[in-house]
MOPAC internal coordinates of N, CA, C and O (Angstrom, degrees):
PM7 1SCF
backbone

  N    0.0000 0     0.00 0     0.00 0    0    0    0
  C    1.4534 1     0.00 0     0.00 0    1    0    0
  C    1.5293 1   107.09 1     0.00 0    2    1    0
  O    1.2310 1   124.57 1   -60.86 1    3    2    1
  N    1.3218 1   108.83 1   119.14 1    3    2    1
  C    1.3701 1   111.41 1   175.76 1    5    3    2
  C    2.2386 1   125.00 1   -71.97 1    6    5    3
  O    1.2310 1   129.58 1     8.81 1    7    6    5
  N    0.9261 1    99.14 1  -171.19 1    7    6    5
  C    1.3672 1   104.50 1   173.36 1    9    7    6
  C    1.5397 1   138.91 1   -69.32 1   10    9    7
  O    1.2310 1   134.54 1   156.24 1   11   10    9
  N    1.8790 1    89.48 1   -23.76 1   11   10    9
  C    1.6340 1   101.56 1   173.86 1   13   11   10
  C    2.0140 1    86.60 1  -101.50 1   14   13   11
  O    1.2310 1   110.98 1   115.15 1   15   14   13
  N    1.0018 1   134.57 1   -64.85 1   15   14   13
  C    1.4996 1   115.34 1   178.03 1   17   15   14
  C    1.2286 1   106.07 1   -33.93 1   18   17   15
  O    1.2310 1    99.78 1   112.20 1   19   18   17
  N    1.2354 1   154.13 1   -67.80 1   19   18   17
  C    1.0689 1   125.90 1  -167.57 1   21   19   18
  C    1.7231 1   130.20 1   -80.23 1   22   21   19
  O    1.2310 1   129.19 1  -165.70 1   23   22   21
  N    1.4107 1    99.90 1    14.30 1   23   22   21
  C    1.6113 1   109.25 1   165.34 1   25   23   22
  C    1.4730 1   102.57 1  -106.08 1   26   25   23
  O    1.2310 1   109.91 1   149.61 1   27   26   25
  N    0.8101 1   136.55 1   -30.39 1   27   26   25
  C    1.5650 1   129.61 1   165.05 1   29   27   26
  C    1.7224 1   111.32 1   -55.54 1   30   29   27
  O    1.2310 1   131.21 1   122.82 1   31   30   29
  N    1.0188 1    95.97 1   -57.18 1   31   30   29
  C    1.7982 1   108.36 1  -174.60 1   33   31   30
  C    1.8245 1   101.28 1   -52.81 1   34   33   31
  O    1.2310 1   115.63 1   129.27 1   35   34   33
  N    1.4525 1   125.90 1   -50.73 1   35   34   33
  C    1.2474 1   145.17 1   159.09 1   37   35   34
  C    1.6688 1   115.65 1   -24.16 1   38   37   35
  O    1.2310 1   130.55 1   133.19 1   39   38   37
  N    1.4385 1    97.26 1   -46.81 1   39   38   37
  C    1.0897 1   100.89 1  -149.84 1   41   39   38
  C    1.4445 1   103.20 1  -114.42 1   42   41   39
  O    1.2310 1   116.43 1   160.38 1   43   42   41
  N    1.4192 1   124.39 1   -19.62 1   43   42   41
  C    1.1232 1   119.01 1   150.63 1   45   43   42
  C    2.2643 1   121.60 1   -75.45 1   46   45   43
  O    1.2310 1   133.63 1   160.83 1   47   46   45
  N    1.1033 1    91.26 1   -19.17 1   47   46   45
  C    1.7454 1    90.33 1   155.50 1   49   47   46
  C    0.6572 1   147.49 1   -61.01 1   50   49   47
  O    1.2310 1   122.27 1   141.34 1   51   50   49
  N    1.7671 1   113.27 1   -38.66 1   51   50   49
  C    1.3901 1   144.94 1   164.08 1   53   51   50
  C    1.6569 1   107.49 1   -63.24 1   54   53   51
  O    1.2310 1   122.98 1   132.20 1   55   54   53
  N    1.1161 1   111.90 1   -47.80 1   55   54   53
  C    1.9371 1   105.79 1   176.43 1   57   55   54
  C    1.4643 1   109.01 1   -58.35 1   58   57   55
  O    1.2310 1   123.49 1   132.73 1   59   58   57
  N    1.9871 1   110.90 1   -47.27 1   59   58   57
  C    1.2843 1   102.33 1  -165.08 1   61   59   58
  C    1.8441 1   117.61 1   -83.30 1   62   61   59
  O    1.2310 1   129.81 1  -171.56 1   63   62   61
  N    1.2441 1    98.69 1     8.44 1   63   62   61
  C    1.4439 1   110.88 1   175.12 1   65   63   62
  C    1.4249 1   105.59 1  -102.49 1   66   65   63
  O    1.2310 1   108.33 1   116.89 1   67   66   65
  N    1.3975 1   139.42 1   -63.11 1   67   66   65
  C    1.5341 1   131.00 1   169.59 1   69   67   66
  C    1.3821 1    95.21 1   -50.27 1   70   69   67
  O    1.2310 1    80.52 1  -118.90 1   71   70   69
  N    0.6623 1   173.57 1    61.10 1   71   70   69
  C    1.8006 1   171.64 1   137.46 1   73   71   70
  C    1.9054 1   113.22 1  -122.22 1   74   73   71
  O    1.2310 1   132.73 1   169.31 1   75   74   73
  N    1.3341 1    93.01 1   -10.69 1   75   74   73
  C    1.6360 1    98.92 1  -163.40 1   77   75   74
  C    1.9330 1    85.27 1   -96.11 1   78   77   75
  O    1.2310 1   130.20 1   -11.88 1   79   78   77
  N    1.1252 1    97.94 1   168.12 1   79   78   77
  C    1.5744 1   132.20 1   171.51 1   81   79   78
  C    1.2563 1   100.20 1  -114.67 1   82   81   79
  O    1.2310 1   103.78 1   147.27 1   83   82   81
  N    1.2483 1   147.48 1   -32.73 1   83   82   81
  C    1.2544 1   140.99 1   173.73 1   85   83   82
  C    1.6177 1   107.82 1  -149.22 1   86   85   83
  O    1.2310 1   126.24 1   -11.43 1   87   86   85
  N    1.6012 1   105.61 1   168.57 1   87   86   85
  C    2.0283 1   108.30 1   167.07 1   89   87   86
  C    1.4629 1    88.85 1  -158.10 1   90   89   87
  O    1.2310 1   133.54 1   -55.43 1   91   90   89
  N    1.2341 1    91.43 1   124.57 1   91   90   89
  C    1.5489 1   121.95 1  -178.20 1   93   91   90
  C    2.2809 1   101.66 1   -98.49 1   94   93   91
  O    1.2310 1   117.48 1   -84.11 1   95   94   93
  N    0.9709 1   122.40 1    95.89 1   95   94   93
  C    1.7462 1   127.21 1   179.26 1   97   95   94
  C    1.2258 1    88.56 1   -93.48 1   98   97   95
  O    1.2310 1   109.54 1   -37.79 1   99   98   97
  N    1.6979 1   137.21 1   142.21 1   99   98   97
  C    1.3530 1   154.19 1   123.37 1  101   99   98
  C    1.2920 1   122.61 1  -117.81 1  102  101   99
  O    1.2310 1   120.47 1   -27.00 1  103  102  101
  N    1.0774 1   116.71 1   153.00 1  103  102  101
  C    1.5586 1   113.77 1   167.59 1  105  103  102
  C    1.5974 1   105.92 1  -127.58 1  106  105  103
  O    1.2310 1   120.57 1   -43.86 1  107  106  105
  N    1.2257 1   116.52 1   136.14 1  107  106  105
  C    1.5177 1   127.07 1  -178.66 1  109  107  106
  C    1.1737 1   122.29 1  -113.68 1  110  109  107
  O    1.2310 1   126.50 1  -146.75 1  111  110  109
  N    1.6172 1   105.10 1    33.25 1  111  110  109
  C    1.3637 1    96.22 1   164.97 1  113  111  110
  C    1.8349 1   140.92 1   -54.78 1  114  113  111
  O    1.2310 1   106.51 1   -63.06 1  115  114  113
  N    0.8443 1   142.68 1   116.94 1  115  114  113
  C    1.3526 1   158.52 1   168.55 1  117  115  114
  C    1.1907 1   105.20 1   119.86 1  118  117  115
  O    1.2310 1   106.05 1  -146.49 1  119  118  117
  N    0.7524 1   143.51 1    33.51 1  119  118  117
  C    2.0523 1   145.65 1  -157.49 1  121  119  118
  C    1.5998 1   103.73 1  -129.40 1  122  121  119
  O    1.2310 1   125.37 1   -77.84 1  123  122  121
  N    1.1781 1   107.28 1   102.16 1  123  122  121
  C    1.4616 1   110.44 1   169.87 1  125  123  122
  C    1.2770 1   124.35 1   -58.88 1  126  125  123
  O    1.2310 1   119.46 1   -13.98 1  127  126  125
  N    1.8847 1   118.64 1   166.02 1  127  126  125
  C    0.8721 1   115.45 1  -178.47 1  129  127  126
  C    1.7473 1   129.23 1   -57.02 1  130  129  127
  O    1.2310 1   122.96 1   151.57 1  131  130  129
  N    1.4494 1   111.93 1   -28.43 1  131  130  129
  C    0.8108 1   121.78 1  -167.12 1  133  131  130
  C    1.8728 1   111.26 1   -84.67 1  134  133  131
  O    1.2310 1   124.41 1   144.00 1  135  134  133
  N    0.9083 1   109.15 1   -36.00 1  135  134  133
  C    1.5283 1   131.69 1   170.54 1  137  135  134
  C    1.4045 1   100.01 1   -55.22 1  138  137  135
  O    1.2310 1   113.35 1   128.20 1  139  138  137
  N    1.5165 1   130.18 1   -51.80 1  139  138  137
  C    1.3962 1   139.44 1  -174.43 1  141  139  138
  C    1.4891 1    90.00 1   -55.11 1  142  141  139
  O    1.2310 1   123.28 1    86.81 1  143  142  141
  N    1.0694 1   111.32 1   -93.19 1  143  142  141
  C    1.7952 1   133.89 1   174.95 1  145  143  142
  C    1.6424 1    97.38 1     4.25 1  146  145  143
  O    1.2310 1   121.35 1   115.51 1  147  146  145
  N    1.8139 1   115.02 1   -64.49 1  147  146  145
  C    1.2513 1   120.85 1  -159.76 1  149  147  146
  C    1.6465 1   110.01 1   -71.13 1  150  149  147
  O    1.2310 1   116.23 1   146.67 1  151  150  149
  N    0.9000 1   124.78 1   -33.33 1  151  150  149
  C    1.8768 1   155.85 1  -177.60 1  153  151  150
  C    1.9725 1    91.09 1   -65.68 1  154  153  151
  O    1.2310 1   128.14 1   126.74 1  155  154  153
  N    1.3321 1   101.93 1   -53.26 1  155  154  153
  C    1.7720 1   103.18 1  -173.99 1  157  155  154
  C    1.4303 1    97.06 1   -51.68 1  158  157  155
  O    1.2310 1   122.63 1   118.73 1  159  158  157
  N    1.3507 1   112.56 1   -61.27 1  159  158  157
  C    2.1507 1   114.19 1  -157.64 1  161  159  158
  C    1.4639 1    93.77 1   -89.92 1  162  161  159
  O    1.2310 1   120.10 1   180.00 1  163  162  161

């Protein structure tokens, strides 16, 4: 990814984040599929 891709990408994040009411970040590492599944409902 070059220098203008990653100012576009930047900069379209930045709109869809000032636009948000909230941002929920997780990471799920070690969590199976099935565990995911149960966490969704």
């Amino acid at each position: 990814m070059d220098r203008a891709e990653k100012r576009e990408l930047v900069t379209g994040l930045n709109d869809a984040f000032s636009n948000a009411g909230s941002v929920v970040v997780a990471h799920y590492a070690g969590i199976t599929v099935a565990q995911m599944n149960d966490l969704r409902s």
